[in-house]
N, C-alpha and C positions, 0 to 999 in steps of 0.2 A: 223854766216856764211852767203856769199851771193854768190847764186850760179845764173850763168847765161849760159844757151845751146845756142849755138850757130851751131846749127844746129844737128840733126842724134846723135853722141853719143861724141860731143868736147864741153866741160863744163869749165867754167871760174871759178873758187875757189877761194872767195875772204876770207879771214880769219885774224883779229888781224893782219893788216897790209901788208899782203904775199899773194902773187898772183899764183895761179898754175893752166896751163891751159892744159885740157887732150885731147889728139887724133885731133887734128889740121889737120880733111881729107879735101878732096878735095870736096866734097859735101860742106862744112862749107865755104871754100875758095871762091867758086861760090856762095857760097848765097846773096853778099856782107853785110851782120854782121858783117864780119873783114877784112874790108879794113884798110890800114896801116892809122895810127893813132888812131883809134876807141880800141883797149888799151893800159892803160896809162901807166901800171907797169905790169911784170911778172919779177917772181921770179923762176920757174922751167914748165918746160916742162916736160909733161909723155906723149908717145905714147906707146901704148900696144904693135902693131904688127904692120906687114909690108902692111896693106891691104892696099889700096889707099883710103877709107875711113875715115879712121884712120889716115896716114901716107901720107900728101901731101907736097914734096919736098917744090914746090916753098912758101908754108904756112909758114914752116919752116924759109925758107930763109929771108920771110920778116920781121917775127918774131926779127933771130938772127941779121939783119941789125940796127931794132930800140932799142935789148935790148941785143947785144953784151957780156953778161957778163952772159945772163940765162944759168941756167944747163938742162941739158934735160937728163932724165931717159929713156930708153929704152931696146930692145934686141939687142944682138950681129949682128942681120940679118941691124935691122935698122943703129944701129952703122958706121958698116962697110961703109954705103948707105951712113949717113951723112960725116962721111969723106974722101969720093972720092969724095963730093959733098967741099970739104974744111969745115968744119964746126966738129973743134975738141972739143969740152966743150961736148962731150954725155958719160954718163956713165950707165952702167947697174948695177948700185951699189943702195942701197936706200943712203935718206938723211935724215934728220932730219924731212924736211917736208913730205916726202913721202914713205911710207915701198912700195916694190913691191916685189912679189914672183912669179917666173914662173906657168902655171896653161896652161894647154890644149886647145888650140884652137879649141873649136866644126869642128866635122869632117865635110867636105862637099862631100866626097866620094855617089858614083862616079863622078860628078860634080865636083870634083876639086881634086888635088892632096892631099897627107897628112897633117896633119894640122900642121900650121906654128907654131915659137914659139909665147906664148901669156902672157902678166904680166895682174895680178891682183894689181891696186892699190890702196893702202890707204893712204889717204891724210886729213892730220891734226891729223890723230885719231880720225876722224866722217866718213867719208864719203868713201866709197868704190866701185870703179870701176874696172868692172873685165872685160873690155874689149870684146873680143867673146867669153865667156864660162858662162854655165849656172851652174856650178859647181862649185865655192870657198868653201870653208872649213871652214869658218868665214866671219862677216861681220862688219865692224863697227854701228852706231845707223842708219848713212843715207846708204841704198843701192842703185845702180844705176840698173834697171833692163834690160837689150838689149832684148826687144820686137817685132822684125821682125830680118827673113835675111834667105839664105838658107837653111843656117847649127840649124836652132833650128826654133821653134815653141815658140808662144806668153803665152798660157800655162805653159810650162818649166820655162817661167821668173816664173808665178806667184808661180810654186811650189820650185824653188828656195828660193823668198822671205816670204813663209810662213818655208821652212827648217831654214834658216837663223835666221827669225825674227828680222831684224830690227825695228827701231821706225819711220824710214820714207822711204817715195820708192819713189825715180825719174825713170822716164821713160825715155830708149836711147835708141838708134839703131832704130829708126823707121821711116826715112827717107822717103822711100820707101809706107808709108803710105799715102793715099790724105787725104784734111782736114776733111772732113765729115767723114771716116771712124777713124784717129785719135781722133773726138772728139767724138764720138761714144763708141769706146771701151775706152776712159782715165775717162770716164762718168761708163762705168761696174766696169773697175779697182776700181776710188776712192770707189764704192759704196762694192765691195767685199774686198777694202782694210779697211774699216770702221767697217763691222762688225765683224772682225778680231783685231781690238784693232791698226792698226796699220793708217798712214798718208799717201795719197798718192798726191803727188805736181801733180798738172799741168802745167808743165811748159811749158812756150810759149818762141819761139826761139827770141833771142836778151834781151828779155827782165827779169832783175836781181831780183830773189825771193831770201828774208830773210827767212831762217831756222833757228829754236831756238832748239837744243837738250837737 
């Protein structure tokens, strides 16, 4: 599997031919990493939730302009969004490539309203992104762990991914981080992810890491 971040918590999933690329925000949009052209195949879209992070309209768009025929998985909240935007191919159903199950959107109270709907997804049968919540019920071998934001603490990823126990852990959601303190703490992680038996990637934005499960 060959996965590439492209910014905060939007991952490219390359796998046996099938391309699936998750939370297409607006942070990713702006980074220029995916400018139209710069990918070559997609095969399905997951976006978890409605945040702008996650969920940037015009991304989309350009998206569904170059590859007209991708499915995109989502919530009923997004759904609704893409097609008032004309853009009918989204379903809230899983596929073959992708299981997703609703899961709780970390609270941001008081600071922000109730928590929106949120999917946890799994893709390929390796690799699990669960969007804003520190809490899935399972994991596949790779976890994706969301390490900043308001609603949780960088902590909670790692006691997530010692409950879970995957066999490898990427780091998302960390935007919000400058680079000396990123390379600071993905430097504690690998190092507390090691004596724990388990892997943890460092992944650098743009650029595409092979996983071997």
């Amino acid at each position: 599997m060959r996965v590439t971040k492209l910014v905060h918590s939007c991952l490219l999933v390359d796998h046996e031919g099938r391309v699936v690329l998750i939370d297409p925000g607006q942070w990713s949009w702006e980074s220029g990493l995916v400018a139209p052209g710069t990918i070559h195949q997609l095969d399905e879209i997951v976006i978890t939730h409605e945040h702008a992070d996650h969920f940037h309209l015009p991304f989309v768009q350009s998206l569904v302009t170059q590859f007209p025929k991708v499915k995109i998985i989502t919530t009923d909240i997004v759904k609704r969004q893409l097609v008032e935007a004309g853009i009918n191919n989204a379903t809230t159903e899983s596929s073959q490539l992708v299981h997703v199950d609703a899961i709780t959107h970390e609270s941001m109270e008081p600071l922000a309203p109730p928590p929106n709907p949120n999917l946890v997804a799994n893709v390929f049968g390796m690799l699990t992104h669960p969007g804003d919540s520190h809490h899935p019920t399972r994991s596949e071998s790779i976890l994706c762990i969301p390490l900043a934001g308001p609603w949780g603490a960088t902590i909670e990823a790692v006691r997530m991914a010692e409950r879970l126990g995957p066999h490898i852990i990427l780091p998302i959601h960390d935007w919000m981080w400058n680079a000396q303190w990123k390379s600071s703490m993905y430097d504690r992680l690998e190092a507390h992810f090691t004596q724990t038996g388990r892997q943890f990637i460092k992944l650098q934005d743009g650029v595409p890491t092979e996983l071997t499960v």
